[in-house]
C-alpha positions in Angstrom: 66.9 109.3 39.4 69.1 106.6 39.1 71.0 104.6 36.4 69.2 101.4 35.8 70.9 98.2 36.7 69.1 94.5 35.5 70.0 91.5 35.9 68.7 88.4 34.2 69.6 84.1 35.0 70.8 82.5 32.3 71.8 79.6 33.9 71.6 78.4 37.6 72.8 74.9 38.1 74.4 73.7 41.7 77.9 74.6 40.2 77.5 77.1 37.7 75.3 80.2 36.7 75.5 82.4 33.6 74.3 85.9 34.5 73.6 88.6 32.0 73.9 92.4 33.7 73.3 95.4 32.1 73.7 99.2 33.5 71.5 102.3 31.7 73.2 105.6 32.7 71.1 108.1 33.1 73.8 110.5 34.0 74.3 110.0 37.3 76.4 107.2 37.8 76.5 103.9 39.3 78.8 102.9 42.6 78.5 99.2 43.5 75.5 98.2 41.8 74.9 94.8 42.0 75.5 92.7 38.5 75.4 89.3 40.0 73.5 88.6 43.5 74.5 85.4 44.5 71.7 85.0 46.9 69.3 85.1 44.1 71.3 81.8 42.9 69.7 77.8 43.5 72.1 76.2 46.6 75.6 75.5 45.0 78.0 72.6 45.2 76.8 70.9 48.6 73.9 71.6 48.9 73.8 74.8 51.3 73.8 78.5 49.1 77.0 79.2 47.5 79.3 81.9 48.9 81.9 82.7 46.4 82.2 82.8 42.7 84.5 81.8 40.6 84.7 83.8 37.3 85.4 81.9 34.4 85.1 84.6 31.9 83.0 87.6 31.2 82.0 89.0 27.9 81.3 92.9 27.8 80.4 95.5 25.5 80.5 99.2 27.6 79.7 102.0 25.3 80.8 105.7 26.3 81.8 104.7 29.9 83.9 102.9 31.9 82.8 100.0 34.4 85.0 98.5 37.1 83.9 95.3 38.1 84.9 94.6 41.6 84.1 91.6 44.4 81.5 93.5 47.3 83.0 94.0 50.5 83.9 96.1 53.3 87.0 97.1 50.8 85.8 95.9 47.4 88.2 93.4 45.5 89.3 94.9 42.4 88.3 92.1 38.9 88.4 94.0 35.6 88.0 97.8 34.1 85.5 97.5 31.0 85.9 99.8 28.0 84.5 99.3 24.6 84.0 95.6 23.7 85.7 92.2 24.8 85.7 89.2 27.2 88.3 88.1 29.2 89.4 84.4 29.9 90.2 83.9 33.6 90.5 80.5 32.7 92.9 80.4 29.9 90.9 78.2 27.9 90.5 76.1 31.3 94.0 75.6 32.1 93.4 77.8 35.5 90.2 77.7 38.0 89.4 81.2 37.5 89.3 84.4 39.2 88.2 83.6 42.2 86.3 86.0 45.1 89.6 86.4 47.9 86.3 86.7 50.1 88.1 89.3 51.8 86.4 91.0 55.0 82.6 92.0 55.0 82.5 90.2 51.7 78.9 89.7 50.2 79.4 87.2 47.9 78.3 89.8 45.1 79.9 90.7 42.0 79.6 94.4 41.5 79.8 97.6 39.0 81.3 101.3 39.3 80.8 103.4 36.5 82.8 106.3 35.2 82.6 108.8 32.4 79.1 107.9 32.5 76.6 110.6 30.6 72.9 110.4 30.0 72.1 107.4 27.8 75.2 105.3 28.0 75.0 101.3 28.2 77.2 98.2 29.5 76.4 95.1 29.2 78.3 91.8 30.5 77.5 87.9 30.3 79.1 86.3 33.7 79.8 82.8 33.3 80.7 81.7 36.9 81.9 78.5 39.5 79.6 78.9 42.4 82.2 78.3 45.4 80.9 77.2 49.2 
């Protein structure tokens, strides 16, 4: 088996999307599974698909692990470690842009989840509200 990773569209406008993710442990762990798939997302800004986010904030609740949330490519770019329950503002109250993807080499575009101290039966869930970037 496999922990279970969803993902449902809250929103998907040309330059924003709110994505809510959730992980279901069943004991074995998850290593860069995918919370927001930017390829499922309507074309962004300009018209042609989006490649980047920008993350304006992310609420979480994570109970009895730990998720790392981290930018997919060939050397993932570290976001946030989730624990218990919170958001965090990369906007301060919109005084900044965001954190956004460094689109470092062999980037995907993705925003992805590693769990650890993950036992059977242990949920995360996160609301992603996002800048689609070109």
């Amino acid at each position: 088996m496999a922990d279970t990773v969803t993902r449902v569209i809250l929103e998907n406008q040309p330059r924003r999307a709110v994505i809510r993710a959730e992980i279901t442990s069943d004991g074995t762990g998850t290593t860069d599974g995918v919370l927001c798939d930017i390829s499922a997302l309507v074309a962004g800004p300009d018209g042609t698909p989006a490649t980047a986010f920008a993350i304006e904030r992310i609420d979480y609740m994570v109970d009895g692990m730990q998720v790392v949330l981290e930018f997919d490519a060939t050397t993932d770019d570290f976001i946030y470690s989730c624990v218990g329950q919170g958001f965090v503002d990369f906007t301060q109250n919109h005084k900044y842009q965001g954190y956004i993807d460094p689109k470092s080499s062999g980037t995907t575009g993705d925003i992805v989840g590693t769990t650890a101290g993950h036992t059977l039966g242990d949920k995360a869930s996160f609301v992603f509200y996002l800048r689609k970037k070109d």
